[in-house]
N, CA, C, O and CB atoms as a CASP TS submission, in Angstrom:
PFRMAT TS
TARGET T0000
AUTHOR 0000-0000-0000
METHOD Language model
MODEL 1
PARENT N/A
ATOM      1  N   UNK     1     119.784  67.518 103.740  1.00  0.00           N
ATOM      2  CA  UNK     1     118.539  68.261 103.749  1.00  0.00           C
ATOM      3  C   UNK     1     117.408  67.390 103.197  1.00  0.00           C
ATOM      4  O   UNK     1     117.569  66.535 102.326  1.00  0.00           O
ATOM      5  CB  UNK     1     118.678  69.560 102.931  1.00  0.00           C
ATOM      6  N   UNK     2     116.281  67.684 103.773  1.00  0.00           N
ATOM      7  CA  UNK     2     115.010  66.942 103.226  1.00  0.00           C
ATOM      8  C   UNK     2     114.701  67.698 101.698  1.00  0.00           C
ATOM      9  O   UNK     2     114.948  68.779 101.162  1.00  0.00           O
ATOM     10  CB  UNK     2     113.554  67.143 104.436  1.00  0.00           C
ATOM     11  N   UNK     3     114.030  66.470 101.374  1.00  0.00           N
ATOM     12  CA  UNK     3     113.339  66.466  99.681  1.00  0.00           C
ATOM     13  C   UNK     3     112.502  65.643  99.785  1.00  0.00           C
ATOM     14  O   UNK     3     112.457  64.421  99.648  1.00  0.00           O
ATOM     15  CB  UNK     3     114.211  66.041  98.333  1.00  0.00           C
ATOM     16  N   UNK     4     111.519  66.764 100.162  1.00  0.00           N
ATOM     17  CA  UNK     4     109.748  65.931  99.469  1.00  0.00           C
ATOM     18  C   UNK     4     110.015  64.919  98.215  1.00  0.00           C
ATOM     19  O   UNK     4     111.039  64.525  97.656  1.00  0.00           O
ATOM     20  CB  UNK     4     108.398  67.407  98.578  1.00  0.00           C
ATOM     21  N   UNK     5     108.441  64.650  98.011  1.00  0.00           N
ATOM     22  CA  UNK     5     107.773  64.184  96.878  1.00  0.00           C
ATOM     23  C   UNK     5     107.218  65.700  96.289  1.00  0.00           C
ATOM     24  O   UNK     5     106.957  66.595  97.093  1.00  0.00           O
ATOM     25  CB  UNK     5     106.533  62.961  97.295  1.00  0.00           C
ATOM     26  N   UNK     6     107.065  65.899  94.837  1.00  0.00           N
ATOM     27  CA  UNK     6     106.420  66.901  93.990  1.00  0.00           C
ATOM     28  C   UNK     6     105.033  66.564  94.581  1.00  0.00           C
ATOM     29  O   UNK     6     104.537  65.438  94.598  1.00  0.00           O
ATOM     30  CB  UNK     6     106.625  66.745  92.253  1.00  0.00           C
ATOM     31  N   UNK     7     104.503  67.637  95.040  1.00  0.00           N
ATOM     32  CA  UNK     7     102.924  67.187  94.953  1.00  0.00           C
ATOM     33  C   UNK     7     102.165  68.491  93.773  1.00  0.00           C
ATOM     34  O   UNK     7     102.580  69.575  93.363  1.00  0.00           O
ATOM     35  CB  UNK     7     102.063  67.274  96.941  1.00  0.00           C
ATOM     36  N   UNK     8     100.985  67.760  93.558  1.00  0.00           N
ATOM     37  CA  UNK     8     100.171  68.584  92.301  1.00  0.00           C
ATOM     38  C   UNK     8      99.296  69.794  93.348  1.00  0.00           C
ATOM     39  O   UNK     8      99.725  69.502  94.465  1.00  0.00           O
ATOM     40  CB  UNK     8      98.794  67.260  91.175  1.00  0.00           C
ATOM     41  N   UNK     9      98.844  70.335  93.434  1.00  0.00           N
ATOM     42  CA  UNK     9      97.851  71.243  93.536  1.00  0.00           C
ATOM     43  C   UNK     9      96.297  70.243  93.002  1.00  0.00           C
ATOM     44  O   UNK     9      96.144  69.523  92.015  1.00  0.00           O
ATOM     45  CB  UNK     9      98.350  72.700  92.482  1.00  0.00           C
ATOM     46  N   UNK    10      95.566  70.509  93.858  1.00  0.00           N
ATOM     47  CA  UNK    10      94.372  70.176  94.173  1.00  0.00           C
ATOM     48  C   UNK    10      93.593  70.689  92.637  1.00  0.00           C
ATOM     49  O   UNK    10      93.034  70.104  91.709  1.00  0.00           O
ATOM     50  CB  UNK    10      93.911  70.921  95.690  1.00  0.00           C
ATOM     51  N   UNK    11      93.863  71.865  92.922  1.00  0.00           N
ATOM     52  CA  UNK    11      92.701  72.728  91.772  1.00  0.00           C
ATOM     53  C   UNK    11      93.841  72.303  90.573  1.00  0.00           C
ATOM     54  O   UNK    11      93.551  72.760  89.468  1.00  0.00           O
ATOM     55  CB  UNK    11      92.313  75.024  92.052  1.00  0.00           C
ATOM     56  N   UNK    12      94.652  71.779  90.609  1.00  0.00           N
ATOM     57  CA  UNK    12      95.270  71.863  89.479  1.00  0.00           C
ATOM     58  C   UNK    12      94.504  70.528  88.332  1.00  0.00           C
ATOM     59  O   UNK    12      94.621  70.496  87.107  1.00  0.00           O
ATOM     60  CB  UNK    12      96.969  71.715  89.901  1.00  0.00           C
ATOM     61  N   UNK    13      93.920  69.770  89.005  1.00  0.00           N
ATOM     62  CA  UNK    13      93.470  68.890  88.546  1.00  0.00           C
ATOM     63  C   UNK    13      92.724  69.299  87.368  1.00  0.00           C
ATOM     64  O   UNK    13      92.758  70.521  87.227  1.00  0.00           O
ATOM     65  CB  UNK    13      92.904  68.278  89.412  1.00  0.00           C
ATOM     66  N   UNK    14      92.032  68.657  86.436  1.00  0.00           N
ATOM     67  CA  UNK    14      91.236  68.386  85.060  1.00  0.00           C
ATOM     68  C   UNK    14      90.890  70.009  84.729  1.00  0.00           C
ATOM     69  O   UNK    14      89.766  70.510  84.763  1.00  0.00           O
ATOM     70  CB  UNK    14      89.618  67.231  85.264  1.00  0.00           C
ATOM     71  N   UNK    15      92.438  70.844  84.328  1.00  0.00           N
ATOM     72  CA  UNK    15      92.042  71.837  83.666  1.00  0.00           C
ATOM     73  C   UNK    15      92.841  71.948  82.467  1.00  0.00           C
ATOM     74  O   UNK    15      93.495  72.971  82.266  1.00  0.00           O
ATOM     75  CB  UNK    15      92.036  72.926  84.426  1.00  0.00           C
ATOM     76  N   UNK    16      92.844  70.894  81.581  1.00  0.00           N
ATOM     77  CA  UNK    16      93.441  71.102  80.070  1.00  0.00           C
ATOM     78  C   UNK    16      95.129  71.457  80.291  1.00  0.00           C
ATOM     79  O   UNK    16      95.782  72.209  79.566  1.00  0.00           O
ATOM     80  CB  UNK    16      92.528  72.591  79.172  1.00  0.00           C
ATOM     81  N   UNK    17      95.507  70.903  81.176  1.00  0.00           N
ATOM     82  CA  UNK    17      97.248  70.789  81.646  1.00  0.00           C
ATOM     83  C   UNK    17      97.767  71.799  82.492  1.00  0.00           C
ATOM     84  O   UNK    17      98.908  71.711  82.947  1.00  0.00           O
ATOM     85  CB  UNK    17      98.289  70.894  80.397  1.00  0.00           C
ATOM     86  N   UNK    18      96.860  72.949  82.787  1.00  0.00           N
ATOM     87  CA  UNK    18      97.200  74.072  83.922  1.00  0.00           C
ATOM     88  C   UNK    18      97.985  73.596  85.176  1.00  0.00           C
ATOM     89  O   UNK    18      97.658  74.337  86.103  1.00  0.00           O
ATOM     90  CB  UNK    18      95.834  74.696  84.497  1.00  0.00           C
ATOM     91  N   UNK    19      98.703  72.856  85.503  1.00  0.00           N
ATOM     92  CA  UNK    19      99.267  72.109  86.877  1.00  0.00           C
ATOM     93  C   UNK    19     100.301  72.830  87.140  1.00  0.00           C
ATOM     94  O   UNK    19     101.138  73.338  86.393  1.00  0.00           O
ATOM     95  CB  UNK    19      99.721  70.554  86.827  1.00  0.00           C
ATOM     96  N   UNK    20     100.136  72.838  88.653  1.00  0.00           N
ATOM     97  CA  UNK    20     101.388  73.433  89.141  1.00  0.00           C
ATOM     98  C   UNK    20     101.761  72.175  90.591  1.00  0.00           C
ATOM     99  O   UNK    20     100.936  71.518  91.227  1.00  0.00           O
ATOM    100  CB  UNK    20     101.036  75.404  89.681  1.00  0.00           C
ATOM    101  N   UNK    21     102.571  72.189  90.673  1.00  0.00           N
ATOM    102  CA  UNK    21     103.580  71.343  92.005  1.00  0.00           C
ATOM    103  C   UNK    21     104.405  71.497  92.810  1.00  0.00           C
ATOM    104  O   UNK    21     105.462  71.005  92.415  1.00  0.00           O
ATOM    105  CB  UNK    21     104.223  70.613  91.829  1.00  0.00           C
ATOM    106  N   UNK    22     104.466  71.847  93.574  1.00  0.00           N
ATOM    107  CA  UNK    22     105.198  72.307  94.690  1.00  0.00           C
ATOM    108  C   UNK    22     106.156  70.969  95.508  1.00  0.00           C
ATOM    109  O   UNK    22     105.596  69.873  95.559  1.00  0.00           O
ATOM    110  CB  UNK    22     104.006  73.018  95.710  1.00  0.00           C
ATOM    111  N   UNK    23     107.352  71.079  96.027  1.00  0.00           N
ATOM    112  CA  UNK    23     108.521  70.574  97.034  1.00  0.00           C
ATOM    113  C   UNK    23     109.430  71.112  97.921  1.00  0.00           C
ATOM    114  O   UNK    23     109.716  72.302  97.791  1.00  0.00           O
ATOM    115  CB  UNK    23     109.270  70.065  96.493  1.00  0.00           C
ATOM    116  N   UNK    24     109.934  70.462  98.791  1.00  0.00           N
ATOM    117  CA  UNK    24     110.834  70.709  99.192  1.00  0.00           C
ATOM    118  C   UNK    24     111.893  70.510  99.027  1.00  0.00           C
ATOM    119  O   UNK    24     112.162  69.678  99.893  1.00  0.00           O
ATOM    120  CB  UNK    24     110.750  70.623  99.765  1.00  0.00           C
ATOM    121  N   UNK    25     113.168  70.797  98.217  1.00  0.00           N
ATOM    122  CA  UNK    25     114.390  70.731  98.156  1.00  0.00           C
ATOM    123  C   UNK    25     115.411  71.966  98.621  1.00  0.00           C
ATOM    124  O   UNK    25     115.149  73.145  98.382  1.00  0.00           O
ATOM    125  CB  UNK    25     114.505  70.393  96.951  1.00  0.00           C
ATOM    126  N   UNK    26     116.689  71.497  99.363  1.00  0.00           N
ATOM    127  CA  UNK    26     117.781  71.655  99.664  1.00  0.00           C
ATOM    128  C   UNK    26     117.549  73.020 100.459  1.00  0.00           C
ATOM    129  O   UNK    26     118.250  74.006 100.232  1.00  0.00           O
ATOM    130  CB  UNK    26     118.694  71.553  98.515  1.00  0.00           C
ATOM    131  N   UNK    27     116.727  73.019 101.216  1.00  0.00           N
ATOM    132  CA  UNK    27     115.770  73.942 102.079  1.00  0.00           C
ATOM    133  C   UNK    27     115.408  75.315 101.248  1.00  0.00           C
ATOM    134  O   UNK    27     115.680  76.495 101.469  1.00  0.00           O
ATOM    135  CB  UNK    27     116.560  74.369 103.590  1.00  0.00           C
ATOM    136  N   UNK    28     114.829  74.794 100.415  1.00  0.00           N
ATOM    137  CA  UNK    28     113.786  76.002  99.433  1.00  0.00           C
ATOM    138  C   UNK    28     112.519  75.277  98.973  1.00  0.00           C
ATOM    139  O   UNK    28     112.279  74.082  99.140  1.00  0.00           O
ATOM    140  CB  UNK    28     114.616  76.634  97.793  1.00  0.00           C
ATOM    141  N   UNK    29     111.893  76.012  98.485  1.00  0.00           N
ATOM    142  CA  UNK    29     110.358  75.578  97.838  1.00  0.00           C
ATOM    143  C   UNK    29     110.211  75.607  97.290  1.00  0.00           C
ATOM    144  O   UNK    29     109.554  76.606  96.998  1.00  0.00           O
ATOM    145  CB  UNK    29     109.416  75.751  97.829  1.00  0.00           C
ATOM    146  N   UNK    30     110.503  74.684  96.230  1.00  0.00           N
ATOM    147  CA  UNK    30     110.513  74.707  94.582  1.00  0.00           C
ATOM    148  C   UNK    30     108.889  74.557  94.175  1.00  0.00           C
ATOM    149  O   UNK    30     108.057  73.899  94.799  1.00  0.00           O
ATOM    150  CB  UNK    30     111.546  73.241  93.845  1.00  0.00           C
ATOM    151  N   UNK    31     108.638  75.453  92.793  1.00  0.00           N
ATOM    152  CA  UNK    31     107.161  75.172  92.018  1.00  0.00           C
ATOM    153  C   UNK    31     107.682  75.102  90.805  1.00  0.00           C
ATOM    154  O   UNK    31     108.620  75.799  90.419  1.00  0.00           O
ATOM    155  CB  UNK    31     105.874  76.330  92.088  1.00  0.00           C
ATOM    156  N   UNK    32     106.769  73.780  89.774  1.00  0.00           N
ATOM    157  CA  UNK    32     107.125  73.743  88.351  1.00  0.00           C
ATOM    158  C   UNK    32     105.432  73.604  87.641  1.00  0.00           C
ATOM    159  O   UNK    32     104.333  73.414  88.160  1.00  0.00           O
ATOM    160  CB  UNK    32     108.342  72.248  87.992  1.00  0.00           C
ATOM    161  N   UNK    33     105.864  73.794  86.303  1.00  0.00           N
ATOM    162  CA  UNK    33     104.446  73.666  85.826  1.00  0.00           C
ATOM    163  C   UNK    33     104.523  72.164  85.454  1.00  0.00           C
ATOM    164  O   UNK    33     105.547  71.821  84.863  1.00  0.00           O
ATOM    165  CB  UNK    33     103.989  74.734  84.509  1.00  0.00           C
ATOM    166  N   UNK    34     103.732  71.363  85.674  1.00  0.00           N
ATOM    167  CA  UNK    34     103.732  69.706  85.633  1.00  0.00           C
ATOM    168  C   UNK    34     103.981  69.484  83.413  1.00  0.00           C
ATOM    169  O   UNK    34     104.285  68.461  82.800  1.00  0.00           O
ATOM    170  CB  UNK    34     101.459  68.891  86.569  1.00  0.00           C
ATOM    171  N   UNK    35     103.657  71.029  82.803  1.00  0.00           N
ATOM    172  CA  UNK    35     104.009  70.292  81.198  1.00  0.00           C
ATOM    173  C   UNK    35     105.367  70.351  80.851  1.00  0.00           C
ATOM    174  O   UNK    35     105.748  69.640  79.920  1.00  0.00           O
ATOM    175  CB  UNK    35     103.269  71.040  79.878  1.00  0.00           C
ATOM    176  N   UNK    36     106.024  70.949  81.336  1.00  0.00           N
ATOM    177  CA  UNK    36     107.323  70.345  81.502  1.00  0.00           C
ATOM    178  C   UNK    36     108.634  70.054  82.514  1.00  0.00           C
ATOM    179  O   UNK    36     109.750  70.550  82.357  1.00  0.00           O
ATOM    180  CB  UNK    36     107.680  70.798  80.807  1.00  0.00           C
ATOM    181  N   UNK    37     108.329  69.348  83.339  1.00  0.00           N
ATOM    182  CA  UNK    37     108.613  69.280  84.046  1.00  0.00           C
ATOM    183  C   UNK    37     110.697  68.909  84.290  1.00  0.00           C
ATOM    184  O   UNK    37     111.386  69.029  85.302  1.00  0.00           O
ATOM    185  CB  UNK    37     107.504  68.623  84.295  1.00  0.00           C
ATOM    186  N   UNK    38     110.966  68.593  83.295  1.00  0.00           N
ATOM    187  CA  UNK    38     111.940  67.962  82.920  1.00  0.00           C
ATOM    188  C   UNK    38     113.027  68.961  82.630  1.00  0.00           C
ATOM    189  O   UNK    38     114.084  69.015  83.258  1.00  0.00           O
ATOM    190  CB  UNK    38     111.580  67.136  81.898  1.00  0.00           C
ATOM    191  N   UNK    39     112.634  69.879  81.465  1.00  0.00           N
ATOM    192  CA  UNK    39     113.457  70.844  80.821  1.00  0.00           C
ATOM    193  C   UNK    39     112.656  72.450  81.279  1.00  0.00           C
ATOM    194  O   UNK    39     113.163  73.557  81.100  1.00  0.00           O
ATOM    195  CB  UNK    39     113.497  70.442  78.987  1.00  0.00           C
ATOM    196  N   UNK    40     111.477  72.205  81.817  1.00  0.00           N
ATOM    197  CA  UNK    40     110.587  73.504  82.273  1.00  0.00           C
ATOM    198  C   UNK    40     111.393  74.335  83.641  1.00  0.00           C
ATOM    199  O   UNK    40     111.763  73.717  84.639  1.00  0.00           O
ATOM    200  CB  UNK    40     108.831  72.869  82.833  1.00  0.00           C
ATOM    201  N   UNK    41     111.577  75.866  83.458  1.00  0.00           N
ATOM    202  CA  UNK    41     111.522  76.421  84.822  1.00  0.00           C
ATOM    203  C   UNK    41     111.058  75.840  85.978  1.00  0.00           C
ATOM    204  O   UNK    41     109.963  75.285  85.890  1.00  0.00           O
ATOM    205  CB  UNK    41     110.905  77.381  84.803  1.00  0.00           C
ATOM    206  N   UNK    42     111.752  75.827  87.295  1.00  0.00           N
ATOM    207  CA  UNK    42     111.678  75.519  88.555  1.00  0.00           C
ATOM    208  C   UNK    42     111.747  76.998  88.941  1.00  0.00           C
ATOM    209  O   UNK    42     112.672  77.719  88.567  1.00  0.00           O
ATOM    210  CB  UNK    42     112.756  74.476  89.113  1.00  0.00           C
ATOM    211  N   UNK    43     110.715  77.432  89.716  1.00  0.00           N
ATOM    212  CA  UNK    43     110.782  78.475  90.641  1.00  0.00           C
ATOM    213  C   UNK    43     111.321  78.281  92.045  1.00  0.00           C
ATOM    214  O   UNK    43     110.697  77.601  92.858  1.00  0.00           O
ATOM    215  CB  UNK    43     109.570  78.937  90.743  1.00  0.00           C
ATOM    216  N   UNK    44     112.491  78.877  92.345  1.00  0.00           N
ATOM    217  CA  UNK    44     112.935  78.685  94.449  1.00  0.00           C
ATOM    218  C   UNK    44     112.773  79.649  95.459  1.00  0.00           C
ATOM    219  O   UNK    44     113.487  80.633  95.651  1.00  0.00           O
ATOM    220  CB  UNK    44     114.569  78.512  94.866  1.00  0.00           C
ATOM    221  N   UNK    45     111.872  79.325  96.032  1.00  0.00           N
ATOM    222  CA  UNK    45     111.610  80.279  97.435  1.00  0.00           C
ATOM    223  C   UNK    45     112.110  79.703  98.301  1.00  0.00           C
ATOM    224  O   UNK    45     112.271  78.487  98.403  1.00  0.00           O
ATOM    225  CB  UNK    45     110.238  80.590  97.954  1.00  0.00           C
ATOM    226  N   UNK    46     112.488  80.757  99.206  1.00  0.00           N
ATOM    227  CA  UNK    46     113.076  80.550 101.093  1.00  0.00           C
ATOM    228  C   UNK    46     111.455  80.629 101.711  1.00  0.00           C
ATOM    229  O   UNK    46     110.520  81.162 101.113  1.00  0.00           O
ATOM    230  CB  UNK    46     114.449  82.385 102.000  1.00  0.00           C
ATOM    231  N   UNK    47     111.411  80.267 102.437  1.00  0.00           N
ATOM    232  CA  UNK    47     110.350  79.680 103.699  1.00  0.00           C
ATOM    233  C   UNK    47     109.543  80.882 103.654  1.00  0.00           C
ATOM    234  O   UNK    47     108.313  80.840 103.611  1.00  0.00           O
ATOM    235  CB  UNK    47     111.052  79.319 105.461  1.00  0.00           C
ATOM    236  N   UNK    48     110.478  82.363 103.665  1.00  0.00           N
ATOM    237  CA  UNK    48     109.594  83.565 104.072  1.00  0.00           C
ATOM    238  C   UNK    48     108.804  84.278 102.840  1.00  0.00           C
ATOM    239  O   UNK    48     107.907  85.120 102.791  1.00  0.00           O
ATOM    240  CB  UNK    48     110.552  84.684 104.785  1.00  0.00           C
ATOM    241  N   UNK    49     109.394  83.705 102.070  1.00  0.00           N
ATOM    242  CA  UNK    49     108.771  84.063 100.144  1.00  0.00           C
ATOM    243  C   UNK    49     107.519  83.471 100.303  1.00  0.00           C
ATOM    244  O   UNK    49     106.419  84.013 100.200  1.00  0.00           O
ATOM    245  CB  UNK    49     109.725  83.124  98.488  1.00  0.00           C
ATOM    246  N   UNK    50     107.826  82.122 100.606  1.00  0.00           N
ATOM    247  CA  UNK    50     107.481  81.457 100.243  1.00  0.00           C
ATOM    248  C   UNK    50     105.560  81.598 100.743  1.00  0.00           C
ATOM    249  O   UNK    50     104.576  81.654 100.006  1.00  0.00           O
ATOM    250  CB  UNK    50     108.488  80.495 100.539  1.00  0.00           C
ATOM    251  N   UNK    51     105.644  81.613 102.066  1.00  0.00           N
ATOM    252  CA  UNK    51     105.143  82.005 103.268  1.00  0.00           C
ATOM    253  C   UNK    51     104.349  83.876 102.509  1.00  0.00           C
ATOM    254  O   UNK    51     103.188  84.226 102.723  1.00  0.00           O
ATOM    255  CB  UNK    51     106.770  81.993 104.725  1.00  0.00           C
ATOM    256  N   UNK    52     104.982  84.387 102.003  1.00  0.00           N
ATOM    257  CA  UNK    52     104.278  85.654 102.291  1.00  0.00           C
ATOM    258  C   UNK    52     103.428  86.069 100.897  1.00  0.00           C
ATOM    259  O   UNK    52     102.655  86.994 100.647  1.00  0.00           O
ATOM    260  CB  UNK    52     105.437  86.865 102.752  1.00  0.00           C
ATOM    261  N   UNK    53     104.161  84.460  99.782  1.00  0.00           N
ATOM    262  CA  UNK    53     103.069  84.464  98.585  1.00  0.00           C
ATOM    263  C   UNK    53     101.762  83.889  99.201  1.00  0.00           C
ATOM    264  O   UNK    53     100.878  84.722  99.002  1.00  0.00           O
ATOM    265  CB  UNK    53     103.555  83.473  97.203  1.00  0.00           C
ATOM    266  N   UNK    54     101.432  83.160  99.652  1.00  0.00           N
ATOM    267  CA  UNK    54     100.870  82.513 100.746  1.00  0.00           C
ATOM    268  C   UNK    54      99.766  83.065 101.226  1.00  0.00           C
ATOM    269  O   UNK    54      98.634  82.820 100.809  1.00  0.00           O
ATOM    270  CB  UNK    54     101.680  82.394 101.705  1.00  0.00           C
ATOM    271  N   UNK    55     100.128  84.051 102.378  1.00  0.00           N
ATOM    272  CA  UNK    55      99.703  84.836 102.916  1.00  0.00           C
ATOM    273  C   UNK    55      98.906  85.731 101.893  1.00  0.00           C
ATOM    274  O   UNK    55      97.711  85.914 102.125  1.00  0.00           O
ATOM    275  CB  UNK    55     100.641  85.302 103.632  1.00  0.00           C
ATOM    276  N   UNK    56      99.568  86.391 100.603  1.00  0.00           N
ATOM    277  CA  UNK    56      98.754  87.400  99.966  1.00  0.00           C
ATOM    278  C   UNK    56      97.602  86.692  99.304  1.00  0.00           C
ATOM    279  O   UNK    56      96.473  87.147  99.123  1.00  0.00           O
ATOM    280  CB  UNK    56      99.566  88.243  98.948  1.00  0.00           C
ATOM    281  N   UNK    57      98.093  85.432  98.951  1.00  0.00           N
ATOM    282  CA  UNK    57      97.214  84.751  98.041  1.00  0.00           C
ATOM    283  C   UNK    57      95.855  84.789  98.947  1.00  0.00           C
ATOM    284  O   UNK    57      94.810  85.354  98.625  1.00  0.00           O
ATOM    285  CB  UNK    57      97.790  83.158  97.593  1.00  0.00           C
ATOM    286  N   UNK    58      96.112  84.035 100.198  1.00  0.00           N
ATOM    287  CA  UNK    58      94.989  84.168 101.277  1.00  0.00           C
ATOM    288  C   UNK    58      94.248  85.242 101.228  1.00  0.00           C
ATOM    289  O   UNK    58      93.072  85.128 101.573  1.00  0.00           O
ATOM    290  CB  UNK    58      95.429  84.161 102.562  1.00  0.00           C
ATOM    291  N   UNK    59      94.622  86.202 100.903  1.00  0.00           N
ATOM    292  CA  UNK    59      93.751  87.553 101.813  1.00  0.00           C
ATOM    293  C   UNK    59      93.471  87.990 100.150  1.00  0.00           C
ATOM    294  O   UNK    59      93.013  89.131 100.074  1.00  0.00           O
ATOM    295  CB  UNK    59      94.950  89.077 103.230  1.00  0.00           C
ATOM    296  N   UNK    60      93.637  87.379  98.949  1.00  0.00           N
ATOM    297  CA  UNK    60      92.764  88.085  97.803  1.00  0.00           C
ATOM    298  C   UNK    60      93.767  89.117  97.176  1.00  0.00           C
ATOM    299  O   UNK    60      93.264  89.900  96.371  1.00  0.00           O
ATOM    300  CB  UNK    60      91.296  88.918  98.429  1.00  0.00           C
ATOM    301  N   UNK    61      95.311  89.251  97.460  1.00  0.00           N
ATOM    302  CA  UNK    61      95.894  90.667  97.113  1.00  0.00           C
ATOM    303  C   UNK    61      95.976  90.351  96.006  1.00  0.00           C
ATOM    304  O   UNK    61      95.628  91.339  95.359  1.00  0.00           O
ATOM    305  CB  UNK    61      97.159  91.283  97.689  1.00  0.00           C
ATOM    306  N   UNK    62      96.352  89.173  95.027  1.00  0.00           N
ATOM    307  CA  UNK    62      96.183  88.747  93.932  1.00  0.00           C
ATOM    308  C   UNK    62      94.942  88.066  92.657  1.00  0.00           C
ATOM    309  O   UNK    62      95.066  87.228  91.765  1.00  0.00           O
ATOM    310  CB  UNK    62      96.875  88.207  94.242  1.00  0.00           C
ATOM    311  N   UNK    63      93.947  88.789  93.061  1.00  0.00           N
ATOM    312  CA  UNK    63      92.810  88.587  92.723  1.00  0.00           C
ATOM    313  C   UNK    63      92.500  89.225  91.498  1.00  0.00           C
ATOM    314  O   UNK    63      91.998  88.548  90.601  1.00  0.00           O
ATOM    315  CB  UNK    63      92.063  88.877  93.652  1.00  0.00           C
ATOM    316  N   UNK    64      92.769  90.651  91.299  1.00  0.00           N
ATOM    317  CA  UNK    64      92.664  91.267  90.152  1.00  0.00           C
ATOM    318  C   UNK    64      92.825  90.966  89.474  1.00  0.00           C
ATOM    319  O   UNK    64      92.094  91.170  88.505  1.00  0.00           O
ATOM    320  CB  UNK    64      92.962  91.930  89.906  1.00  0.00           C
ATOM    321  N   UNK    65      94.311  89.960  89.387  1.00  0.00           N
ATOM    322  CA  UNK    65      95.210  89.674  87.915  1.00  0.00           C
ATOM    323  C   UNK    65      94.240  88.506  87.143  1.00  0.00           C
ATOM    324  O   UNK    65      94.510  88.073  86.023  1.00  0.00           O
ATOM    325  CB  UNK    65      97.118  88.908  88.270  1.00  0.00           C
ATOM    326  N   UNK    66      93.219  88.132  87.838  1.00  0.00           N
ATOM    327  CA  UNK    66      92.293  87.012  87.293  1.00  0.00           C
ATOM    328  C   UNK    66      90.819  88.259  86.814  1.00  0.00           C
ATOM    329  O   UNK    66      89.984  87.739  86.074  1.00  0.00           O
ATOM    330  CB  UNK    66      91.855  85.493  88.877  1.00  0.00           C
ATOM    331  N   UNK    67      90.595  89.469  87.132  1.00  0.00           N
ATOM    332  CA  UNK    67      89.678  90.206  86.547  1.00  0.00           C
ATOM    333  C   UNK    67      88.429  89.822  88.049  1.00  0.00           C
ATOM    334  O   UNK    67      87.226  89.731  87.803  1.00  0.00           O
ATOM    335  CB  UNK    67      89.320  89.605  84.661  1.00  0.00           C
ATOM    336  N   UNK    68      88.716  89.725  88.817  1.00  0.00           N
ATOM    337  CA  UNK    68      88.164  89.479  90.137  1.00  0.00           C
ATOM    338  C   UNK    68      87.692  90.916  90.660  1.00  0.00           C
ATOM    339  O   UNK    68      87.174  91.030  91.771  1.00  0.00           O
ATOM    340  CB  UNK    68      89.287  88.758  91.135  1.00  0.00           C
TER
END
C-alpha cells in the first residue's frame, strides 16, 4: 500500500504550534498534531470519513464550534 509524505496544512503555518498534517498510510488518512508527533495521537479515517469531514468542513457545518 502507498504512504505519502506527512504534509502540514497551509493555515497551519506561524500560529504559535497549532499544526496539523495529514497522510496516507496503509489505505487510511492519518492526521497528527505536528507537537507531538512521535508519542502524540494519530487520528485514521477510511476515504469516506475522511471525504465527508471534508465535505462538512466545506459547506461551514463546523463553524459554530469557532463562535462563527
Amino acid at each position: 500500500m502507498t504512504t505519502t509524505p506527512w504534509i502540514k496544512a497551509t493555515r497551519s503555518g506561524g500560529n504559535g504550534g497549532s499544526c496539523v498534517e495529514v497522510r496516507r498510510h496503509h489505505g487510511m488518512i492519518e492526521v497528527r498534531d505536528t507537537k507531538d508527533r512521535e508519542a502524540g495521537p494519530t487520528l485514521r479515517f477510511t476515504d469516506a470519513e475522511f471525504d465527508a469531514f471534508l465535505d462538512g468542513a466545506r459547506k461551514g457545518e463546523f463553524d459554530h464550534l469557532l463562535g462563527r
